[in-house]
C-alpha positions as CSV (number, residue, x, y, z in Angstrom):
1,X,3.6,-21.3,-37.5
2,X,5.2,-18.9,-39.8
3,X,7.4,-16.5,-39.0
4,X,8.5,-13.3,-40.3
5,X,11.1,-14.9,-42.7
6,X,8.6,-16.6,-44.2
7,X,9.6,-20.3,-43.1
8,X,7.4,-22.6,-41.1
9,X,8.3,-23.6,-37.4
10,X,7.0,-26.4,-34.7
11,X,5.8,-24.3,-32.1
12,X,4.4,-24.5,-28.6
13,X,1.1,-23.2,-28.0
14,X,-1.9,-23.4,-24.8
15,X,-5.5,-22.6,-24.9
16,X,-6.2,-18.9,-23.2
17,X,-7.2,-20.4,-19.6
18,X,-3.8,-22.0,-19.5
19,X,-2.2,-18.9,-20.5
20,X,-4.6,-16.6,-17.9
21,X,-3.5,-19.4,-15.3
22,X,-0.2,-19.1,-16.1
23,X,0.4,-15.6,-16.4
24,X,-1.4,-15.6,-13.0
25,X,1.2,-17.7,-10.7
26,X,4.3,-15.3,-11.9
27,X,5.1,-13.5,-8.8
28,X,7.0,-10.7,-10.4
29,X,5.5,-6.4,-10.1
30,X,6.8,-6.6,-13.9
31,X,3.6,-8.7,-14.3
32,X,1.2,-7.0,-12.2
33,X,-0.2,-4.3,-14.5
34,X,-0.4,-7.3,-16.9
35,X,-3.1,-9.0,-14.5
36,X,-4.8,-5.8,-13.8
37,X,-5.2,-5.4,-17.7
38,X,-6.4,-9.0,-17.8
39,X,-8.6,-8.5,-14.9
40,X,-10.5,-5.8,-17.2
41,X,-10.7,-7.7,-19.9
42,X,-12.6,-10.5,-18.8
43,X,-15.0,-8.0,-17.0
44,X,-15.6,-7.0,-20.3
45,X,-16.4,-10.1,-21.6
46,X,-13.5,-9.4,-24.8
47,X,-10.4,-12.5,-24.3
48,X,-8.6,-10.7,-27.5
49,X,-5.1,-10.1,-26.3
50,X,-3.5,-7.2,-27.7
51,X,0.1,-8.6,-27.7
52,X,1.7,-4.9,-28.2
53,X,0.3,-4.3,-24.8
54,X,1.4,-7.1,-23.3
55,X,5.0,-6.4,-24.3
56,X,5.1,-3.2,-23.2
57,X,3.7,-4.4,-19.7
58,X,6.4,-6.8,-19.1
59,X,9.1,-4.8,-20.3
């Protein structure tokens, strides 16, 4: 992937169910509005990750 100084990196990546699984088993309240957000998301039908969000949740 590129990043933002504009050089090319080997980088690890997973398909979203392993990522939803994933962020699933951490047993931390940090993560919790993360899931809930998740949660409403699929409901929805929309698996776009808005990864703003998810930074603020965790932090």
């Amino acid at each position: 992937m590129r990043s933002s100084d504009g050089k090319y990196y080997l980088t690890d990546a997973t398909d979203t169910e392993t990522m939803l699984r994933l962020i699933q088993s951490i047993p931390s309240p940090k993560v919790e509005p993360l899931k809930e957000w998740l949660a409403k998301v699929d409901e929805l039908g929309n698996m776009k990750i808005d990864t703003e969000r998810v930074e603020k949740s965790l932090n």
